[in-house]
N, C-alpha and C positions, 0 to 999 in steps of 0.2 A: 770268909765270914765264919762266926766262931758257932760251932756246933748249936749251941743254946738258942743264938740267934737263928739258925736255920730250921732250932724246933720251930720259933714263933714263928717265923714265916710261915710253914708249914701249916701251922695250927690258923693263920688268918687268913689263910688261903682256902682252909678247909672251913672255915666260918664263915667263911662270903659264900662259898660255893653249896653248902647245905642250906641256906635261909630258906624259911618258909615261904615268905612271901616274895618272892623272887625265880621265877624260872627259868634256868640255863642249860642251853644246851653248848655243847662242845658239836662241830661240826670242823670236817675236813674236804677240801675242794680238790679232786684230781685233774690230770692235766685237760678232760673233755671242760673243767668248770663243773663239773657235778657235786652238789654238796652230800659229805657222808656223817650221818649220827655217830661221832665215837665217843660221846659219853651224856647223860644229863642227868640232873640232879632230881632230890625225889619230888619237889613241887613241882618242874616240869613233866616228871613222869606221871604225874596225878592229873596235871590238867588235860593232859590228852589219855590218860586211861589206859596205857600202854606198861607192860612190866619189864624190869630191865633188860632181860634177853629178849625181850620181842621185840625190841625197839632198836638197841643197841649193836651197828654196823646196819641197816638200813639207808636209805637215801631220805634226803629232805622230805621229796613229796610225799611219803609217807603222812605226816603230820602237814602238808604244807603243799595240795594238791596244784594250786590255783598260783603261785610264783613259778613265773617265766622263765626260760633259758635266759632271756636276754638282760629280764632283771637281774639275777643273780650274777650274771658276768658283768654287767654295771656296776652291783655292789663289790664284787672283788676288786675290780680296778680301784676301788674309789678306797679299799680297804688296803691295796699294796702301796698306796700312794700315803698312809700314813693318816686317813682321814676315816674317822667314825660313821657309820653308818644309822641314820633313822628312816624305820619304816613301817605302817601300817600292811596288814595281811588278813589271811582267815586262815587257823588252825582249824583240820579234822581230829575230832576223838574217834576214838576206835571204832564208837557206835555209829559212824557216820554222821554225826551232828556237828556244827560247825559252831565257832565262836570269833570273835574279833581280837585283833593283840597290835600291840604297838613293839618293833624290834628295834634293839639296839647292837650292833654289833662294833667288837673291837677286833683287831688282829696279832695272833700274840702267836709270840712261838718258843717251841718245846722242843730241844734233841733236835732241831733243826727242821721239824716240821713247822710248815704252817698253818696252826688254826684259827679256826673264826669263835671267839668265843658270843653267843648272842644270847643276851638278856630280854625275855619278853615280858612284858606285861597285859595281861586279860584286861579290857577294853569294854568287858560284858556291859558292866555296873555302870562305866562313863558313857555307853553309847546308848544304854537304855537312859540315863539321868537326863542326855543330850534329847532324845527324842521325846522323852517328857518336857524339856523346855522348848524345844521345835511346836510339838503338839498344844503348849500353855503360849506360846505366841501368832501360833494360828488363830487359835483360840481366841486370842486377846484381840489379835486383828481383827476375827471375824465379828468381836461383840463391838468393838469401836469403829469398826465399817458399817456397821447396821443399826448403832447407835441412831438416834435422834437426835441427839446433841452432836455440833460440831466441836471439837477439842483440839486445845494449842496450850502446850508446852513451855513455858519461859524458866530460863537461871534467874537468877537474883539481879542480873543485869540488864533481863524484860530481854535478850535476846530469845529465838526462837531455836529450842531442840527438837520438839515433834508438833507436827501436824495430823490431823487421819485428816484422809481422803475428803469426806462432808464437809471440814474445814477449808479445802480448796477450792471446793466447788461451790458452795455456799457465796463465799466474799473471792470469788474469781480469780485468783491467784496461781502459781504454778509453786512445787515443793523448793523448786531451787533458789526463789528469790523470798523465801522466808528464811528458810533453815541458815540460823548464823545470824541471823538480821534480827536488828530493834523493833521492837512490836511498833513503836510510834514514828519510827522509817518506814515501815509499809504501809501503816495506817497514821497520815502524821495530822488527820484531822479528829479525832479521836477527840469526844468532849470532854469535860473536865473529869466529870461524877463516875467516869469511867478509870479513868487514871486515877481518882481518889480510891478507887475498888481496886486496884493492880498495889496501890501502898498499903491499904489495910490486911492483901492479903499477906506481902512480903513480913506484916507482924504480929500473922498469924491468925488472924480475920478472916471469916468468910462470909462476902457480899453477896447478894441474890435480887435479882427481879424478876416479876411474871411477864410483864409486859413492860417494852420498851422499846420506842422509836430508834429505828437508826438512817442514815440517811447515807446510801452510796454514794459511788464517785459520781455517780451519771447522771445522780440529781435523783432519785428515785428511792422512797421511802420504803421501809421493812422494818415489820415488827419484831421484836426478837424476846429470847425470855432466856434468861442467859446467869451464871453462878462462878465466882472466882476464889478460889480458894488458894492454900499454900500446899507446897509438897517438901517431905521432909527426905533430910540421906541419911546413912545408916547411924550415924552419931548422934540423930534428933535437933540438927538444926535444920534451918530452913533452907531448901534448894533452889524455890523458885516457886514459881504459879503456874496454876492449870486454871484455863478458861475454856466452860460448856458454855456454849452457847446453841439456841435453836429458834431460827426462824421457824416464825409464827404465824406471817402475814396471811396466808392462807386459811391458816383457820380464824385469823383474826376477821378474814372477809367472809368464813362460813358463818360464823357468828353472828354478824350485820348481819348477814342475808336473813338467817334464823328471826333474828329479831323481827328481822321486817316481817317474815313470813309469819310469826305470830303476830304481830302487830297488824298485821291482814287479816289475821284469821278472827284477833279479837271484835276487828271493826266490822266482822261478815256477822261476827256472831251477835256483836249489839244492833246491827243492823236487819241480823233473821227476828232479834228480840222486838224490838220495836216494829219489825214488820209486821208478825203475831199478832202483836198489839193493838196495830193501826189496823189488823186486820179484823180481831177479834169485836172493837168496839166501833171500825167505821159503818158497818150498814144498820146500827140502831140504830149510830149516833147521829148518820145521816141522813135518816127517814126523817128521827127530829124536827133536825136544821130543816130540813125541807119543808116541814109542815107550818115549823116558824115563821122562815122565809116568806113562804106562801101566802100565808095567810097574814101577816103583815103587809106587804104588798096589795093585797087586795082590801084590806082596811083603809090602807092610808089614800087608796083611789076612790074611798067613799068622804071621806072624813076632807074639811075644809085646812089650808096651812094654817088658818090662825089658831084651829082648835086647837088647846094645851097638849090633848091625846094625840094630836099628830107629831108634834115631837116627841112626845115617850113611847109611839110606834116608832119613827126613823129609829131613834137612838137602841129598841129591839131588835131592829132589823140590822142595823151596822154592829150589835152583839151576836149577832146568830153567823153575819158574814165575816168575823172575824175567828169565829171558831168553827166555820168550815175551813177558813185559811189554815188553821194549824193544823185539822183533819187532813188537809190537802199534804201539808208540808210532811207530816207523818209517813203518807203512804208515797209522796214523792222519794222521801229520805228512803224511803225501805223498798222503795222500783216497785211498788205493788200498785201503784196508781195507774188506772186504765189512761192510755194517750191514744190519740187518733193524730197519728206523722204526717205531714202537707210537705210539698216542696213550695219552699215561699224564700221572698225575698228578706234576710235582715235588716238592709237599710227603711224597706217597707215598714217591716214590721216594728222598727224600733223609733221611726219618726210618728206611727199612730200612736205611740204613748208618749209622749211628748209633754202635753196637757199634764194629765196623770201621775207623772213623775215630777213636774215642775209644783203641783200638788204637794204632795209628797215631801219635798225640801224643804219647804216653804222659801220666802223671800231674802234670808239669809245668804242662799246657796245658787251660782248660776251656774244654769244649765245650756253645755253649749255638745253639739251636734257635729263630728265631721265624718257625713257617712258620704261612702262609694256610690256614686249613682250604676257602675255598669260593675257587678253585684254578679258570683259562679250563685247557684240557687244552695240551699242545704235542704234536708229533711227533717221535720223538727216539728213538735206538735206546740202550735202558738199560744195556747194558754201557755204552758209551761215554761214557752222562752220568755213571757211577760213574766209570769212568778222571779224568773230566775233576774230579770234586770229590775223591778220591785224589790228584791232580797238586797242585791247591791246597793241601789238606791239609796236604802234604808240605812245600809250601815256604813256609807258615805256620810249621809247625814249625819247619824250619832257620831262619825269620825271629825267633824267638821262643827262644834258647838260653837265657834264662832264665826260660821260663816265660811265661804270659798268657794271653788271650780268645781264643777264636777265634766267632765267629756266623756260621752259616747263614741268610737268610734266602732268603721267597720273598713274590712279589708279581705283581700283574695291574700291568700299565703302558703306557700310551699313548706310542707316540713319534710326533711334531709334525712335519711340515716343517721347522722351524726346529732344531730337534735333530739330524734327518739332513740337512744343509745342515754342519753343525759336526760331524756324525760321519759320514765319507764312506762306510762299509762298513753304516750301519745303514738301515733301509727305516721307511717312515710305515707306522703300523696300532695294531694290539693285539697287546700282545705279555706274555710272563711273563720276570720278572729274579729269577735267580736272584743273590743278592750272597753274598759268600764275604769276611768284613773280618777283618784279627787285628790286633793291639797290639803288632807287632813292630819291628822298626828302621827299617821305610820303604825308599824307592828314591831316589836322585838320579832328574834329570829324566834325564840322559845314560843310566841306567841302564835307566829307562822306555822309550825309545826305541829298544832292543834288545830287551828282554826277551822279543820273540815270536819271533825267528832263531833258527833251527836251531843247534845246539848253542855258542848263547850261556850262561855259565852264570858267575855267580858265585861259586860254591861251592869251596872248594878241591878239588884234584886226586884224583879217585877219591871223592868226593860228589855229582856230579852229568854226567846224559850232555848236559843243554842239550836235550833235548828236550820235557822235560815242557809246560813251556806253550805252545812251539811244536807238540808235540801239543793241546794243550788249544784254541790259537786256529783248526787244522784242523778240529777236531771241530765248534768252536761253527760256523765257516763252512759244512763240511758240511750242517750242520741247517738252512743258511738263516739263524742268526744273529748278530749283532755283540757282541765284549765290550772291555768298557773299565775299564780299570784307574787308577784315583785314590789318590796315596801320595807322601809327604812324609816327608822323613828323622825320623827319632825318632815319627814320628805314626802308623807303621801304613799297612797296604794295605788295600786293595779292590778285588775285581774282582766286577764288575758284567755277568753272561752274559745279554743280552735272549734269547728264542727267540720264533717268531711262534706266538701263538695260535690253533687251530684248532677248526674244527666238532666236535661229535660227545662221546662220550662216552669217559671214560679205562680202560682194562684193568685190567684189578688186574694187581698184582704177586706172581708165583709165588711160595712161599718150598721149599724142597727138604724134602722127608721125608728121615727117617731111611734109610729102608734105596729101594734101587735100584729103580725099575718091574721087574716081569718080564712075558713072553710068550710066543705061541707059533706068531706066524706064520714066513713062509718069508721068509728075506733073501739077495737077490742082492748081496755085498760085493764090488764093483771096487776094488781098491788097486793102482798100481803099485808103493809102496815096500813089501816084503817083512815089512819089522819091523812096520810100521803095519799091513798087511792082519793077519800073525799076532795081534797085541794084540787089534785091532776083532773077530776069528772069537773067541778066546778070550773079551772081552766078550759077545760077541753070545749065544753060546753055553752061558756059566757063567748066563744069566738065562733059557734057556728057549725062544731063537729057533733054528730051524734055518737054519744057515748054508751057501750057493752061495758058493764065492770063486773068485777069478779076477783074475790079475795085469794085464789091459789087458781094452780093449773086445772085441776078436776072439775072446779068450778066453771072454769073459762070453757074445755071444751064441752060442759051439760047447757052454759049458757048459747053458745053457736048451735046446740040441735034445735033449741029454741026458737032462734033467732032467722027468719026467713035471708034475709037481705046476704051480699054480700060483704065481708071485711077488707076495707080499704087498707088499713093499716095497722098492727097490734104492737101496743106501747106496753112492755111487760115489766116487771123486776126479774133480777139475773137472780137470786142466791135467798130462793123459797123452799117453802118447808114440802117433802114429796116429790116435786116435779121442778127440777129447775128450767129457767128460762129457756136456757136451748132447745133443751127437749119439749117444751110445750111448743114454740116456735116450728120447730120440724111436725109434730103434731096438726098446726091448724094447716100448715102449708100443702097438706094431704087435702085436707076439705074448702082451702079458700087456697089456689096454688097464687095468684096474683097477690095476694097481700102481701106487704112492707112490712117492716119488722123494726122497731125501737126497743132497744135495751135501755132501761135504766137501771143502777145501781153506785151504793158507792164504794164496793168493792166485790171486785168478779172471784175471786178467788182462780181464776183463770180458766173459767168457763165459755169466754168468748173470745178469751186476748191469750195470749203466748208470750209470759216473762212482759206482762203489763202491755203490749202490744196487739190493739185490736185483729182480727182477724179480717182479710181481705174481704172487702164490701159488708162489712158489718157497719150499721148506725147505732149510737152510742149518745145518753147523756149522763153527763155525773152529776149524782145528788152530791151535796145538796142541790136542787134549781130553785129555780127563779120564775116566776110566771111566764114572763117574757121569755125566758129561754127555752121553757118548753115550747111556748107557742115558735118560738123561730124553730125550734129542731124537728116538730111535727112538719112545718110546714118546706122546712128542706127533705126532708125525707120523702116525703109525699109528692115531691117536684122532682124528684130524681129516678133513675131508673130504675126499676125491681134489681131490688139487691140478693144472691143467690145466700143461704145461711146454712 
């Protein structure tokens, strides 16, 4: 080689071997396989910190504590064989701190030595970059593992490249039999408006819904709320679509529930409303009535039928008893109405109105009957089951304007777990159903779903107050039981009243004689309304009792020091100004312990009842009354055994 040429060698030999960026060392292996430093360059010398004589003739581990005997004899083999070496290590700086390097050696030789020459490169930079993209996909997992949305991945060809986890588990899948596969292969019933959302995103569209049905393989419905968008690759065109999706169904049924639960709450609250109400204007409103009542009645048992004034009393008096009915219905609707519960038979009780209801339809509408003669008994306060098959009556008839069926039945019936599960207000046991069907026009479903609120009412204006069945669904709850109504336009209703079955035997059902009880014991009458007290002494009076009256309780007990004689029996008002009824009752029961006790009122405020239920051995009439009926309830009560108060 001509002199010139072996300057340039020289000189690009010495160019490779001073580069900065480039650290080499020169290393020589003796016969143990020991590698010796005989030479390196100044980036090598820098990166380990080491100055040329302190480094230079040295052994490997020096710089290179942590490579093996057995590596390095691996590497010479692999280097005397003519083949290149790569290998990752950890270089010591002098200050005992370590770094990472990637090695390259060759095997070259000089004057007939063999050296290693090895090129490292610092690893620092790439293994921190690596652990920032380690740390940025843990990360990444971890926000898309915990994500709410499930997320899938497609190329442009809707095949699947990622799944997260939510995604598998969600729509039941395993990773293997996605990954690679057609979205509409795994899912190949996938509806339309979904596939049109998978094309819009492919041109760069993004679809969204809040809600939306899906329906599994298994036949099983879920909501989901779901977003398809496009993803781009580094050039800006489109690579494909990502689909979030998140079942929703769970909250979609918190929601219902929610609703329900206000829709409970709103119908407690119009129902505390009107209870107030009924509560606030029933004991004037029924002093009234009462004294109306009353004294009507006792008019019209003077007065001749032909007189004109005897029809314009009836038709007062079928005015006063028509606005106790909505009184009644009011504090029925709102459970504040005092009841007195009987174990009695329905079949009994629903063939004595019979008359009454065929009344009621008029001739248009027949009325036909198929009750149970051998009848479990229920508990159940019998005015109140009469309201309540009155109320249906009623709106059978207006259902039926040209006439039709109307059936009563009655029946023993078990209801199942599986029944009260789909009917949330009804209880498992034995129970008696009362059903009540006619052949009238039916109800939409919208219509059904109202028809127990408070002055809902289809009827046109001045036909109805809206409260009838929302009476009628108070009462049946009052009793403890559930009713459910089945009705289809043009096919007719049904309402179907379960009540729970009880122990014991059933009452007979009183029918009224002709003419009034009379008697002759002594009555202590407490009224604070004036008209009322007047009527009840005149009642009391025209049948044979002697009557003690007395406008409040102070009065009543200054009247008994007066009064020599014993108290057979005291017919009070419940909810007087000072001393209410109980407490004056417990009062005389000190000075006359054998007297009986009649409450009247027409609303206790729950002075003698518990959540509108009398209290055990309590006797009870609700105003408004009736002549007659006080005389029958004086005259049971006084026939019956000293009731403890």
């Amino acid at each position: 080689m001509a002199p010139e040429r072996l300057w340039e060698a020289d000189e690009l030999r010495r160019a490779m071997f001073e580069r900065p960026d480039l650290a080499i060392f020169v290393l020589e292996a003796d016969a143990a396989g020991d590698l010796t430093i005989v030479d390196a360059n100044e980036s090598a010398l820098a990166s380990v910190g080491y100055a040329r004589d302190e480094l230079i003739g040295r052994p490997l581990a020096t710089v290179d504590p942590e490579v093996s005997r057995e590596t390095v004899l691996a590497a010479l083999r692999e280097l005397e064989c003519g083949r290149p070496i790569v290998l990752e290590t950890r270089h010591r700086r002098k200050d005992g701190s370590f770094f990472d390097v990637e090695v390259r050696g060759v095997l070259v030789r000089v004057a007939g030595r063999g050296l290693v020459l090895s090129v490292e490169l610092d690893l620092s930079e790439r293994k921190r970059a690596q652990a920032r993209l380690a740390h940025s996909h843990a990360l990444m997992d971890y926000v898309i593992g915990h994500a709410r949305s499930a997320i899938a991945v497609h190329d442009r060809e809707l095949r699947y490249i990622y799944v997260s986890d939510r995604y598998l588990k969600e729509y039941k899948v395993a990773e293997r039999d996605v990954i690679g596969k057609h979205h509409y292969d795994v899912f190949p019933d996938l509806p339309q408006k979904w596939r049109d959302a998978h094309q819009r995103a492919l041109r760069g569209e993004v679809s969204s819904a809040e809600e939306d049905p899906y329906q599994r393989a298994d036949g099983t419905v879920e909501w989901t709320r779901w977003e398809c968008r496009p993803w781009y690759e580094s050039d800006g065109s489109i690579g494909g679509i990502i689909v979030y999706t998140e079942v929703i169904t769970d909250r979609k049924r918190a929601e219902e529930e929610r609703r329900a639960l206000e829709a409970q709450l709103q119908q407690a609250m119009k129902m505390e409303a009107v209870g107030r109400l009924a509560g606030g204007i029933a004991h004037d409103f029924n002093n009234l009535l009462t004294a109306i009542l009353g004294n009507a009645d006792f008019a019209l048992r003077t007065i001749s039928p032909a007189d004109p004034l005897h029809r314009r009393l009836r038709e007062i008096g079928d005015a006063a008893q028509s606005a106790a009915s909505l009184t009644r219905q009011l504090l029925a609707f709102s459970r504040k109405q005092v009841i007195e519960p009987r174990v009695l038979d329905l079949s009994v009780l629903a063939a004595r109105l019979e008359r009454l209801l065929q009344r009621l339809l008029g001739e248009d509408v027949q009325l036909r009957f198929e009750l149970s003669r051998e009848l479990a008994p229920v508990k159940v306060d019998p005015g109140q089951l009469e309201q309540v098959l009155v109320n249906l009556a009623v709106n059978a008839r207006d259902a039926m304007p040209g006439g039709g069926e109307l059936v009563i039945r009655t029946a023993d019936a078990w209801l199942d777990e599986a029944y009260c599960s789909a009917h949330s207000l009804a209880h498992a046991g034995e129970h008696v159903v009362l059903s009540v069907s006619d052949t009238g026009e039916g109800m939409t479903e919208e219509v059904k779903r109202h028809i127990f609120e408070p002055f809902f009412t289809t009827k046109t204006l001045g036909r109805g107050t809206g409260l009838g069945l929302a009476t009628t669904f108070g009462i049946v709850r009052q009793a403890g039981g559930s009713i459910e109504v089945d009705s289809e336009v043009g096919c007719g209703t049904t309402f179907k009243i379960y009540l729970p079955a009880v122990p014991g035997q059933a009452s007979p059902v009183a029918r009224p004689n002709d003419e009034p009880p009379r008697g002759c014991e002594t009555v202590l009458l407490v009224e604070d309304d004036e008209a009322v007290r007047r009527l009840a002494h005149d009642v009391l009076a025209s049948l044979g009792y002697a009557v003690v009256a007395a406008s409040d309780g102070t009065q009543a007990l200054a009247r008994l020091e007066e009064h020599p004689c014993a108290i057979d029996l005291v017919v009070t008002d419940v909810v007087m100004p000072g001393m209410n009824g109980r407490v004056l009752a417990e009062k005389v029961a000190r000075i006359h312990p054998r007297a009986k006790v009649l409450y009247a009122s027409g609303y206790t405020d729950d002075v003698i009842a518990h959540q509108g239920v009398l209290h055990p051995g309590v006797h009870f009439i609700a105003k408004p009354y009736t002549p007659r009926a006080l005389a029958d309830k004086v005259r049971d009560v006084l026939g019956a055994r000293t009731a403890a108060v």
